[in-house]
Biopython code that builds the backbone (N, CA, C, O; Angstrom):
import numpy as np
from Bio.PDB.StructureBuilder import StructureBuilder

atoms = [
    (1, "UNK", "N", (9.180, -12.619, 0.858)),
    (1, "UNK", "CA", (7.798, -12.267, 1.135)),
    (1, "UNK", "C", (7.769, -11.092, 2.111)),
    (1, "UNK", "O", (8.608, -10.863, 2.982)),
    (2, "UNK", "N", (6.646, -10.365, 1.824)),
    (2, "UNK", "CA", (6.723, -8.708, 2.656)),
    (2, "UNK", "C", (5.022, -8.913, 2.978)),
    (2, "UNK", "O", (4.188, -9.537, 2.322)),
    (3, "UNK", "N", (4.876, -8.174, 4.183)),
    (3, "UNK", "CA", (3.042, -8.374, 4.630)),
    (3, "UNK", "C", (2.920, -6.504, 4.583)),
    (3, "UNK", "O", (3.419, -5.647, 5.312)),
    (4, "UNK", "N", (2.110, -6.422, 3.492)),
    (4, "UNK", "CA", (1.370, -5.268, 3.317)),
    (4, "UNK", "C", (0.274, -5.010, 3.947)),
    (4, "UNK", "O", (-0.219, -6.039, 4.409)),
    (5, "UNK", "N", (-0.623, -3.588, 4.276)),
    (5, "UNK", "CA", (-1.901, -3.530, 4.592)),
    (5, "UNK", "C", (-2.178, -2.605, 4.029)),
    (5, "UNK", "O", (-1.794, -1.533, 4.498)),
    (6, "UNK", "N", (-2.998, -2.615, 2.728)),
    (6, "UNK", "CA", (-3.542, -1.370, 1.881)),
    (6, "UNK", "C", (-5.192, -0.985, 2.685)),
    (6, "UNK", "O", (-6.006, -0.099, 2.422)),
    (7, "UNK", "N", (-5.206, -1.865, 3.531)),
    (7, "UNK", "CA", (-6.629, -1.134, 4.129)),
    (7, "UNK", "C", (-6.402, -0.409, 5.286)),
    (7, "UNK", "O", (-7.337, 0.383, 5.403)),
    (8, "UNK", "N", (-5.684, -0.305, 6.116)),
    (8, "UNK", "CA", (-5.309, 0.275, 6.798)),
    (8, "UNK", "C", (-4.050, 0.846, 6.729)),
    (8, "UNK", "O", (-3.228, 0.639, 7.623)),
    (9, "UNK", "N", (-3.687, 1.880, 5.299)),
    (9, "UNK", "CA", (-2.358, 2.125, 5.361)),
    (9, "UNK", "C", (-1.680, 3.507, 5.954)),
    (9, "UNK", "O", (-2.045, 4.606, 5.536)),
    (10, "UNK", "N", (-0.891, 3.393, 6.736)),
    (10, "UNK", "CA", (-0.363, 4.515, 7.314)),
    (10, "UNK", "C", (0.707, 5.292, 6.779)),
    (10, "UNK", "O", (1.812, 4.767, 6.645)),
    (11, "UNK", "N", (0.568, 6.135, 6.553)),
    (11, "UNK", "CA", (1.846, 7.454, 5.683)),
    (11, "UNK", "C", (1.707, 8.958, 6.911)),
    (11, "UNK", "O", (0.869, 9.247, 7.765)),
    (12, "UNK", "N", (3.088, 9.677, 6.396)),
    (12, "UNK", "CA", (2.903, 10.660, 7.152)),
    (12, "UNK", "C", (2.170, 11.747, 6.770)),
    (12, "UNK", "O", (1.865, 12.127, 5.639)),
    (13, "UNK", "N", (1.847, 12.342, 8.172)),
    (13, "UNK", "CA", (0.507, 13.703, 8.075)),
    (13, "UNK", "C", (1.508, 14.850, 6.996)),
    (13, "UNK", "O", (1.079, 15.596, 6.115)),
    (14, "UNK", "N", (3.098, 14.628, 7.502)),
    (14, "UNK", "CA", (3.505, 15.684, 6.524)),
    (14, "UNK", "C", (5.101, 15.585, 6.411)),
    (14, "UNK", "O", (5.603, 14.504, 6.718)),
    (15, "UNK", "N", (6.095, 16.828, 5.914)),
    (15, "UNK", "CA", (7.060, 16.364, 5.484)),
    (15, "UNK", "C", (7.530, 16.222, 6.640)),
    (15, "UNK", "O", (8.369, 15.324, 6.575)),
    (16, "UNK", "N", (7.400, 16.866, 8.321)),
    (16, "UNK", "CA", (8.051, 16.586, 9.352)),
    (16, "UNK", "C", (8.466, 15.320, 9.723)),
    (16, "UNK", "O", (9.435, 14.754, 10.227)),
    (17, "UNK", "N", (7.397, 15.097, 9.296)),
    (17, "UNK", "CA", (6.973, 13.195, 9.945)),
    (17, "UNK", "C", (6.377, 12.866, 11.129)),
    (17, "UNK", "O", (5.807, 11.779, 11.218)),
    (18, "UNK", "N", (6.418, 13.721, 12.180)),
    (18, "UNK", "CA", (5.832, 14.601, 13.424)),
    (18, "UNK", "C", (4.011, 13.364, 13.649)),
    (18, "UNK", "O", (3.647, 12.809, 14.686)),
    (19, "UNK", "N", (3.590, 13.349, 12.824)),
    (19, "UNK", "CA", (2.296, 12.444, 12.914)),
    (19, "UNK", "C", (2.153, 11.530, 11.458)),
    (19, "UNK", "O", (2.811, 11.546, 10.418)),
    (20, "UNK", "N", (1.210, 10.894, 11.814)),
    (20, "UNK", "CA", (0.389, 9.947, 10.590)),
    (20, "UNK", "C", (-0.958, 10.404, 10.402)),
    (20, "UNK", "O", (-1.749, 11.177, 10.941)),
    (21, "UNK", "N", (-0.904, 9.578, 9.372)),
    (21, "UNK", "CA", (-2.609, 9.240, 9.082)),
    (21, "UNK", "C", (-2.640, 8.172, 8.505)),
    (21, "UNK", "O", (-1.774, 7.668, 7.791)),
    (22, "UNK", "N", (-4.047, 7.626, 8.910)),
    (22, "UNK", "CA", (-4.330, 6.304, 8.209)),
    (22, "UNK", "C", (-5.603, 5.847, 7.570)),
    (22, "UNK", "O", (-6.686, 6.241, 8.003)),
    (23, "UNK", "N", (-5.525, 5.150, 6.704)),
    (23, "UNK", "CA", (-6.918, 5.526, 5.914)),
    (23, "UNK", "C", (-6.785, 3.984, 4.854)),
    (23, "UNK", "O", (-5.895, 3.133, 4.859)),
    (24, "UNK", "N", (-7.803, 4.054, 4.171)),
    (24, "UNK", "CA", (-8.158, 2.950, 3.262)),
    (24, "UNK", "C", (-7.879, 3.163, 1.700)),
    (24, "UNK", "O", (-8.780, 3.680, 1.039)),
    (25, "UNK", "N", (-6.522, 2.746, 0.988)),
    (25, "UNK", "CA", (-5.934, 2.535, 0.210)),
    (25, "UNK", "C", (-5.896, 1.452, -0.887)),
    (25, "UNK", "O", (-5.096, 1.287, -1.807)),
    (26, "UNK", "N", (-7.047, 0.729, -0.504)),
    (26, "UNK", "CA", (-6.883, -0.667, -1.867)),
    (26, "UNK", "C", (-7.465, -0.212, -2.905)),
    (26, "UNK", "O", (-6.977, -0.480, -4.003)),
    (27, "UNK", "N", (-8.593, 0.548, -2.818)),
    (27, "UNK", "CA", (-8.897, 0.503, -4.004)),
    (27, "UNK", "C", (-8.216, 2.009, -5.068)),
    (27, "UNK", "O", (-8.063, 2.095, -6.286)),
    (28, "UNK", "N", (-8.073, 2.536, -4.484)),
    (28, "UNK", "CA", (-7.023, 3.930, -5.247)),
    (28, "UNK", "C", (-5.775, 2.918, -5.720)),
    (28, "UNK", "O", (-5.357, 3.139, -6.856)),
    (29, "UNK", "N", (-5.190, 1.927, -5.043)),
    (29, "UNK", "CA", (-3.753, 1.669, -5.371)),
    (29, "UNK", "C", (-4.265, 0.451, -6.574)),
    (29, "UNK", "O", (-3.906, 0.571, -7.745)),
    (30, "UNK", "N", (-5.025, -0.562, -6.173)),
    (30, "UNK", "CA", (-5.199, -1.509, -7.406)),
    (30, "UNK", "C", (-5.942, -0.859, -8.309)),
    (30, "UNK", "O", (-6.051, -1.543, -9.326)),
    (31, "UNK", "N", (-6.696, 0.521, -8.403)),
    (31, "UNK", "CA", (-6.692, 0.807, -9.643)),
    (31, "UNK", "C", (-5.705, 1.494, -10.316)),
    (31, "UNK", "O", (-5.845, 1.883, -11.476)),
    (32, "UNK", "N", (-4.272, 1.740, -9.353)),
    (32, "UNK", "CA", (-3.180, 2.434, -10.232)),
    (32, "UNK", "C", (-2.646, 0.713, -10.951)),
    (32, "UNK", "O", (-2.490, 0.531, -12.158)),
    (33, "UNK", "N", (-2.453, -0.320, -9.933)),
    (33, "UNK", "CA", (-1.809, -1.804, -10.867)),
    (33, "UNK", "C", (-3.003, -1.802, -11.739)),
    (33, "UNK", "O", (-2.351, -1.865, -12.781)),
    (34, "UNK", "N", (-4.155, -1.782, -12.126)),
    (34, "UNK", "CA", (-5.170, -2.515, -12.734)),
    (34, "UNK", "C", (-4.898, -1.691, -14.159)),
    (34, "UNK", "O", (-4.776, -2.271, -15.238)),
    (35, "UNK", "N", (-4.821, -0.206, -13.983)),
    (35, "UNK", "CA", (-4.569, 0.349, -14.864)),
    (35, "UNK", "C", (-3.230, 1.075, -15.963)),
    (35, "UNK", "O", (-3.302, 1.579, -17.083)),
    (36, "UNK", "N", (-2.032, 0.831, -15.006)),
    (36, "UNK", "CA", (-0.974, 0.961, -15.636)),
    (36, "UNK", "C", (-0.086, -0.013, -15.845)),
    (36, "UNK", "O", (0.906, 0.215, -16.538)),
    (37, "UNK", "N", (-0.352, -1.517, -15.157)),
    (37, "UNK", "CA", (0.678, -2.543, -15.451)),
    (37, "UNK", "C", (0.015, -3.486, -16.477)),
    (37, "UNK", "O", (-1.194, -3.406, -16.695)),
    (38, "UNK", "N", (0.852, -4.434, -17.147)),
    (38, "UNK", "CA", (0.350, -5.326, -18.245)),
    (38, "UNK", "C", (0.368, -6.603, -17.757)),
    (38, "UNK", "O", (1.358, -6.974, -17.125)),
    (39, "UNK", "N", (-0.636, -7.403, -17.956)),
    (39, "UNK", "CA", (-0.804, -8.993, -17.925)),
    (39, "UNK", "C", (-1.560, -9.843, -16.795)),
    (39, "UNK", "O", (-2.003, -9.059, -15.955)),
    (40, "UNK", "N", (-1.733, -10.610, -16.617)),
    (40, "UNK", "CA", (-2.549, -11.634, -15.621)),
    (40, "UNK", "C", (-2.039, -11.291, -14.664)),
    (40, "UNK", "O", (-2.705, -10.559, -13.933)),
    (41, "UNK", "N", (-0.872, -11.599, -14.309)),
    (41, "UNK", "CA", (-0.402, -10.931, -12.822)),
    (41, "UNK", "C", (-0.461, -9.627, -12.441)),
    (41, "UNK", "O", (-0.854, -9.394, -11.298)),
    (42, "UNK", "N", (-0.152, -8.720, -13.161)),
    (42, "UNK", "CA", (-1.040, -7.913, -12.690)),
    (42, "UNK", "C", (-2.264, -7.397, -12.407)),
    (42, "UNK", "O", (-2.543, -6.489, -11.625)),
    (43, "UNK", "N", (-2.999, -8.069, -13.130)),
    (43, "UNK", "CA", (-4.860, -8.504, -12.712)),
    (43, "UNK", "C", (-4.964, -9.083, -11.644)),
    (43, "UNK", "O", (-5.836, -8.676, -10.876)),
    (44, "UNK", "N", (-4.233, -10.064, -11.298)),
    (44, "UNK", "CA", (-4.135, -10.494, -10.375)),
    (44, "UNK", "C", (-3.894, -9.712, -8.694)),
    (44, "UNK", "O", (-4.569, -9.721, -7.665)),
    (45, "UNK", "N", (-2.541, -9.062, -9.096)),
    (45, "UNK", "CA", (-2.441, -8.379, -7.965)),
    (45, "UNK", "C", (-3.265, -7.324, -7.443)),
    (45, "UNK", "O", (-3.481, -7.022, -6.269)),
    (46, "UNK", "N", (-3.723, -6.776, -8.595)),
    (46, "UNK", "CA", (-5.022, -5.413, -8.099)),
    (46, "UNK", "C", (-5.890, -6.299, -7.930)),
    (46, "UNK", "O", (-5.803, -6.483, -6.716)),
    (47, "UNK", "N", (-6.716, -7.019, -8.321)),
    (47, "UNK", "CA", (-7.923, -8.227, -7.331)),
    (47, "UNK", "C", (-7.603, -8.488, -5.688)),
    (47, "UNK", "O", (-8.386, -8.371, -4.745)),
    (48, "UNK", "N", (-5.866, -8.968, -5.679)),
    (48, "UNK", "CA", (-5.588, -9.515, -4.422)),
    (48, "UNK", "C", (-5.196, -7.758, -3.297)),
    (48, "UNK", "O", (-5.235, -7.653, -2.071)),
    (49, "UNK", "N", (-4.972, -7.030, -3.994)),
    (49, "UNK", "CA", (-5.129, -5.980, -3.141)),
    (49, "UNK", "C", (-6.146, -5.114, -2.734)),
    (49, "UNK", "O", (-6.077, -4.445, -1.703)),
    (50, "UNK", "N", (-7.389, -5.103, -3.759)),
    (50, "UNK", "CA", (-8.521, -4.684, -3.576)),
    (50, "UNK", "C", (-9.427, -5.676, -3.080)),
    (50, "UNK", "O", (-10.621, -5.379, -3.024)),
    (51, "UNK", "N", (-9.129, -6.561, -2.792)),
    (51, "UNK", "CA", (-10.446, -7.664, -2.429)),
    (51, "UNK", "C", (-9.655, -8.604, -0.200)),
    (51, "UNK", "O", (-9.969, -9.411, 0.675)),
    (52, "UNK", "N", (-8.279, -7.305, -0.702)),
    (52, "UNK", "CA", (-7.710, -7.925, 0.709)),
    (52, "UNK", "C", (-8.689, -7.362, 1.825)),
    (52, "UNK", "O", (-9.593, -6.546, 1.641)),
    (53, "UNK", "N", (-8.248, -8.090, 3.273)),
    (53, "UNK", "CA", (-8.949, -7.488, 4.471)),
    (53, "UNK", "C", (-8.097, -6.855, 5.555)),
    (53, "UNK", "O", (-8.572, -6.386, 6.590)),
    (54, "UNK", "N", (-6.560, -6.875, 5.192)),
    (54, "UNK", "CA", (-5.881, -6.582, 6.554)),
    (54, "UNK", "C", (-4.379, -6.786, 5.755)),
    (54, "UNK", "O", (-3.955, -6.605, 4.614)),
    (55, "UNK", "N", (-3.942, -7.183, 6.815)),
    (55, "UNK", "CA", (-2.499, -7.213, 6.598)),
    (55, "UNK", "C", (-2.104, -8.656, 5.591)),
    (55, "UNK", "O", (-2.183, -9.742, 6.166)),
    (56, "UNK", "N", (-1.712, -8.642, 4.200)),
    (56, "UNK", "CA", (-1.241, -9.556, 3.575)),
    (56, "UNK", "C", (-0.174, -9.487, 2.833)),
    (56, "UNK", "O", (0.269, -8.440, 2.359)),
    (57, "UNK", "N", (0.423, -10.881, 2.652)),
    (57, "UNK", "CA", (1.646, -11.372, 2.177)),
    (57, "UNK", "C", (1.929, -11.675, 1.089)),
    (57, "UNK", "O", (1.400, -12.592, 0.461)),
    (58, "UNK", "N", (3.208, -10.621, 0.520)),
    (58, "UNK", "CA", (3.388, -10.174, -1.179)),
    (58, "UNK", "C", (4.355, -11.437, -1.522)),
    (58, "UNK", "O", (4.935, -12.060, -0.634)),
    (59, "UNK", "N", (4.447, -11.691, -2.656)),
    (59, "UNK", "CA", (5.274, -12.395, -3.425)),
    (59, "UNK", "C", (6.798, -11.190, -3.509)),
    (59, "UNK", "O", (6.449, -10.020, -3.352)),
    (60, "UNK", "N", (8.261, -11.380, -3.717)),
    (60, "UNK", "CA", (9.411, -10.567, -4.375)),
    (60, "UNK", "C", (8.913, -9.852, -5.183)),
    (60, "UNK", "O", (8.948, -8.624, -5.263)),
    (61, "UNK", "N", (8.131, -11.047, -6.199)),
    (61, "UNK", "CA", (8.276, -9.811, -7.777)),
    (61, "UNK", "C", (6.877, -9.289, -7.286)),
    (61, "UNK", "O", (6.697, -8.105, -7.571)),
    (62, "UNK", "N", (5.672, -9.999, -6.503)),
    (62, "UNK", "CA", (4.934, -8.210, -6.523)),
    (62, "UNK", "C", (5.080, -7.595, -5.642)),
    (62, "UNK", "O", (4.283, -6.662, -5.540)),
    (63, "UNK", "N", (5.857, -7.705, -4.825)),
    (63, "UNK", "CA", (6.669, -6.012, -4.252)),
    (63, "UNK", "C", (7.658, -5.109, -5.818)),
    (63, "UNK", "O", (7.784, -3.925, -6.132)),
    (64, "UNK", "N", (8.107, -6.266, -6.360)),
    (64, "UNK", "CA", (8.909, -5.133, -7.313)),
    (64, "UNK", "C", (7.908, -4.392, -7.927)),
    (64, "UNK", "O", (7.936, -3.173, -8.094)),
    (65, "UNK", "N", (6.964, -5.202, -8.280)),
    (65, "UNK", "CA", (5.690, -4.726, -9.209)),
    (65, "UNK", "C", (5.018, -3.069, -8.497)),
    (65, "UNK", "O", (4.808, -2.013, -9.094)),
    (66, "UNK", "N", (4.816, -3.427, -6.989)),
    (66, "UNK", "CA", (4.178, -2.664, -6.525)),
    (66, "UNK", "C", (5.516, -1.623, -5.845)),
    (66, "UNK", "O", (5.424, -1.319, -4.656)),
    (67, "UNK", "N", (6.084, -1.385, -6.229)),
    (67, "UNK", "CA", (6.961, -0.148, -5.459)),
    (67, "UNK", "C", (7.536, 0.154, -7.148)),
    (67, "UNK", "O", (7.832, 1.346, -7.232)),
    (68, "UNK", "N", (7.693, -0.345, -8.049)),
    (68, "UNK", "CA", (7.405, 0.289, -9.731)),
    (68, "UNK", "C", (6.147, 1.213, -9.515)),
    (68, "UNK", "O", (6.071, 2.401, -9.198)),
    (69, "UNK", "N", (5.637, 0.711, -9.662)),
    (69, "UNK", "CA", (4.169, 1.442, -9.748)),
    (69, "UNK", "C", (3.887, 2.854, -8.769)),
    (69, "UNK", "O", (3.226, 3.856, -9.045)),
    (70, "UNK", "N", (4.551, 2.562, -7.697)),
    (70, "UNK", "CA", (4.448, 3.645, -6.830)),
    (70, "UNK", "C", (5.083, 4.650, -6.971)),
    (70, "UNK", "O", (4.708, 5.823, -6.985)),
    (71, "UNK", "N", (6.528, 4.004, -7.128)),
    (71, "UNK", "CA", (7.722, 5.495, -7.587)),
    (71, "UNK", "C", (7.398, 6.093, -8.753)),
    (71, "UNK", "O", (7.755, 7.269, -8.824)),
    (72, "UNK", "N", (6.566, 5.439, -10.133)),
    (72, "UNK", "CA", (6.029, 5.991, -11.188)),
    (72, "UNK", "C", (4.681, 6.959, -10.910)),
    (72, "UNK", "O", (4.541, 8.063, -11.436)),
    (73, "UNK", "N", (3.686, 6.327, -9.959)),
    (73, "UNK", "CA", (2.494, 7.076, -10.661)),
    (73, "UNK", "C", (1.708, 7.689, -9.035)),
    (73, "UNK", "O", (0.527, 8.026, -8.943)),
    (74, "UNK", "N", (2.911, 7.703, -7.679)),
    (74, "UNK", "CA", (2.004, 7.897, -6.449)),
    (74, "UNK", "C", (2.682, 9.035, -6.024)),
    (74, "UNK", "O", (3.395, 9.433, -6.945)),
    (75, "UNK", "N", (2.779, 9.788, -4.951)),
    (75, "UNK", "CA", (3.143, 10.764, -4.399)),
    (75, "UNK", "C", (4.157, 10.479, -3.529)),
    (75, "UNK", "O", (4.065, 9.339, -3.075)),
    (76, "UNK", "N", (5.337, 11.276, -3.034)),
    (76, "UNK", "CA", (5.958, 10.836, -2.236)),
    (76, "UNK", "C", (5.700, 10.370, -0.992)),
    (76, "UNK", "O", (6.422, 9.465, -0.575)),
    (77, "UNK", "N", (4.597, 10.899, -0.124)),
    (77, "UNK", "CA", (4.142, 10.618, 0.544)),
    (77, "UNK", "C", (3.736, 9.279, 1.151)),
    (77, "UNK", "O", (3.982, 8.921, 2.303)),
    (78, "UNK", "N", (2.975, 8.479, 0.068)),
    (78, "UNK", "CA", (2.358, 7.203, -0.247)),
    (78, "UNK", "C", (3.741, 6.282, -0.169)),
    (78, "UNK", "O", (3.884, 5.331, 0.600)),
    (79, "UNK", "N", (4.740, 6.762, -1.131)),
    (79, "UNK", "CA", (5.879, 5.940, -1.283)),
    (79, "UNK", "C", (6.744, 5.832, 0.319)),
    (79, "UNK", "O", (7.194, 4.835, 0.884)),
    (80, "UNK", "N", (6.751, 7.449, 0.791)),
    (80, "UNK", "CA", (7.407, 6.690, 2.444)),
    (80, "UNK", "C", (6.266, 5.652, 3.503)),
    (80, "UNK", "O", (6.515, 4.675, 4.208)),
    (81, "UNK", "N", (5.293, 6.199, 3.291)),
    (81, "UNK", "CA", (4.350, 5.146, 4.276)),
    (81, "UNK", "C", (4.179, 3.778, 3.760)),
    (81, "UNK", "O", (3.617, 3.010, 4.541)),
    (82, "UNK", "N", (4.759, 3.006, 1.918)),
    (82, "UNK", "CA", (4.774, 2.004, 1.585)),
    (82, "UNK", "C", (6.173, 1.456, 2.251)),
    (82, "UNK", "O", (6.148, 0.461, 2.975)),
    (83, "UNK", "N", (7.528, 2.235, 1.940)),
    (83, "UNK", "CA", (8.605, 2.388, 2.285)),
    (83, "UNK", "C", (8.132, 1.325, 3.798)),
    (83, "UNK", "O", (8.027, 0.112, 3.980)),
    (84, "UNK", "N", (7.947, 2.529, 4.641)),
    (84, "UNK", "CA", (7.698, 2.342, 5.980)),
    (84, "UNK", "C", (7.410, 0.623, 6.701)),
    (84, "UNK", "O", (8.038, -0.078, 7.495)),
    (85, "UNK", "N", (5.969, 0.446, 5.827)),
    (85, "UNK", "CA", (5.433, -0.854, 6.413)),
    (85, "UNK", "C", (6.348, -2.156, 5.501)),
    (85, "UNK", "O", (6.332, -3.321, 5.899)),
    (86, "UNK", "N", (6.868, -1.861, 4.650)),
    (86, "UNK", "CA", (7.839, -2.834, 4.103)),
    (86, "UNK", "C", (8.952, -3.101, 4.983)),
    (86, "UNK", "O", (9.425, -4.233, 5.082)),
    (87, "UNK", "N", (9.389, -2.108, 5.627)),
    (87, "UNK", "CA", (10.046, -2.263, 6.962)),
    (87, "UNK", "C", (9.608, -3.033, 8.212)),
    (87, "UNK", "O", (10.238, -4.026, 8.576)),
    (88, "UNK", "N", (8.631, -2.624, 8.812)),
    (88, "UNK", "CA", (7.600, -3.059, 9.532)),
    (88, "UNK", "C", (6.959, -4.383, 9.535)),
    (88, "UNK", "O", (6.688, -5.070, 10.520)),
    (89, "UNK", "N", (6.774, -4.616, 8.415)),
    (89, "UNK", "CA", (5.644, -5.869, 7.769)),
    (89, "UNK", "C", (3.869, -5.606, 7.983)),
    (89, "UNK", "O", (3.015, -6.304, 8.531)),
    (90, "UNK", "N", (3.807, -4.523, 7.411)),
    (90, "UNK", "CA", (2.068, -4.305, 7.451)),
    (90, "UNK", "C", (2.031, -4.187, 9.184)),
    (90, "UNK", "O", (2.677, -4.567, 10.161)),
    (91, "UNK", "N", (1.159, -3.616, 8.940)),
    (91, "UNK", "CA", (0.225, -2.871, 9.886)),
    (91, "UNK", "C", (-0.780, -3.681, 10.637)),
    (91, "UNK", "O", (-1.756, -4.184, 10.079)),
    (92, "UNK", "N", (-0.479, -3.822, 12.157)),
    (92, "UNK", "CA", (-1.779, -4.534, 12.691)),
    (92, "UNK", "C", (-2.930, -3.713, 13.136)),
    (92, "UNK", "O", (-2.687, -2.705, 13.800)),
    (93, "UNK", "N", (-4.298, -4.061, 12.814)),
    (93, "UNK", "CA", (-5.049, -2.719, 12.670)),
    (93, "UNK", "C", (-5.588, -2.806, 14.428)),
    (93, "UNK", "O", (-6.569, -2.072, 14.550)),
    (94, "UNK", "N", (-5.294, -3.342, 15.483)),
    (94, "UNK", "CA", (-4.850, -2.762, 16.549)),
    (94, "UNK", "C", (-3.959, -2.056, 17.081)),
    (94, "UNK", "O", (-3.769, -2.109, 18.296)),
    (95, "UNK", "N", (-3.296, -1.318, 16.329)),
    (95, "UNK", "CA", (-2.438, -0.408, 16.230)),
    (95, "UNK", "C", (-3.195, 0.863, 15.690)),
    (95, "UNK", "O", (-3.149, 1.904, 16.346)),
    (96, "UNK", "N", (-3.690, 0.816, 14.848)),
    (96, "UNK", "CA", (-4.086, 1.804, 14.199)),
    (96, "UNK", "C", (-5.220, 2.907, 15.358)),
    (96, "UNK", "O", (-6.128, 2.613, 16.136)),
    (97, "UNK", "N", (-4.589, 4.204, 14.958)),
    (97, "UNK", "CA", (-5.471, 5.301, 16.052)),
    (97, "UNK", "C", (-6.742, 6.115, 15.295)),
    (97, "UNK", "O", (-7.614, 6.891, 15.686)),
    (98, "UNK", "N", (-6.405, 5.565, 14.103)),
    (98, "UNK", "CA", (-7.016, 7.016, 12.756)),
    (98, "UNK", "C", (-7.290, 6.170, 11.727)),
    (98, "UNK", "O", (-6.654, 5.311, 11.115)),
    (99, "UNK", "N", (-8.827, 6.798, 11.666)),
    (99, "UNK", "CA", (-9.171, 5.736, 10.673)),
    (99, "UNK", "C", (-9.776, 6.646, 9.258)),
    (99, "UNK", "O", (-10.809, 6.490, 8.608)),
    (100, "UNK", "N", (-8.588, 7.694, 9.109)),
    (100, "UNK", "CA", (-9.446, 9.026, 7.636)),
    (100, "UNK", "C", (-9.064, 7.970, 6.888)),
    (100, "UNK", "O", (-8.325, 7.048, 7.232)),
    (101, "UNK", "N", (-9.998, 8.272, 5.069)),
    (101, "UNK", "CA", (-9.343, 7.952, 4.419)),
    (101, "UNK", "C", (-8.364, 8.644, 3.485)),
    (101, "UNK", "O", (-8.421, 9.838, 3.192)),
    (102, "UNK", "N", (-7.381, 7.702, 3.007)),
    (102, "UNK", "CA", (-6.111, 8.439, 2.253)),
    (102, "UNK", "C", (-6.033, 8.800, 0.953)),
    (102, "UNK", "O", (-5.017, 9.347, 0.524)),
]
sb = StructureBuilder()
sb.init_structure("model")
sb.init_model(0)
sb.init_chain("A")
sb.init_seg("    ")
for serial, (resi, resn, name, xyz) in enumerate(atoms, 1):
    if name == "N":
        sb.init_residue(resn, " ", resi, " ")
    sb.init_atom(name, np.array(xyz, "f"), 0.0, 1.0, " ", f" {name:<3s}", serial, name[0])
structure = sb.get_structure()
């Protein structure tokens, strides 16, 4: 299990890495699962990522699901700041300084 936060997700401002930004990501990302993966679970997971509030806790296979999806259809960018909080375990949004969206 991995704790994501697509509402408050943080990636870098650029290739330095030098800063962030952070911004609101559920619904851009569950419409990339809603629209490029097949079956209930994946209905599932774009519901549970677009309807999340903060920092929540993935199943193995939907992290595999969701870092497929990313290395296929997101920017590199997106992929180190997913990278990142998979490390981390999501983001506590008392942490957070910046609230653009992404």
């Amino acid at each position: 299990m991995s704790k994501l936060n697509f509402k408050q997700f943080t990636m870098p401002a650029g290739i330095s890495g030098s800063g962030n930004r952070t911004g609101d990501a559920r619904e851009s990302f569950a419409d990339i699962v809603y629209m490029n993966a097949n079956g209930i679970r994946a209905h599932a997971l774009a519901m549970k990522i677009y309807r999340s509030e903060g920092a929540e806790e993935f199943t193995d296979e939907e992290m595999r699901l969701i870092m497929g999806l990313a290395e296929r259809f997101c920017t590199p960018v997106f992929i180190d700041g997913l990278r990142a909080q998979m490390q981390e375990g999501g983001n506590d949004e008392s942490d957070i300084q910046s609230a653009d969206p992404v």
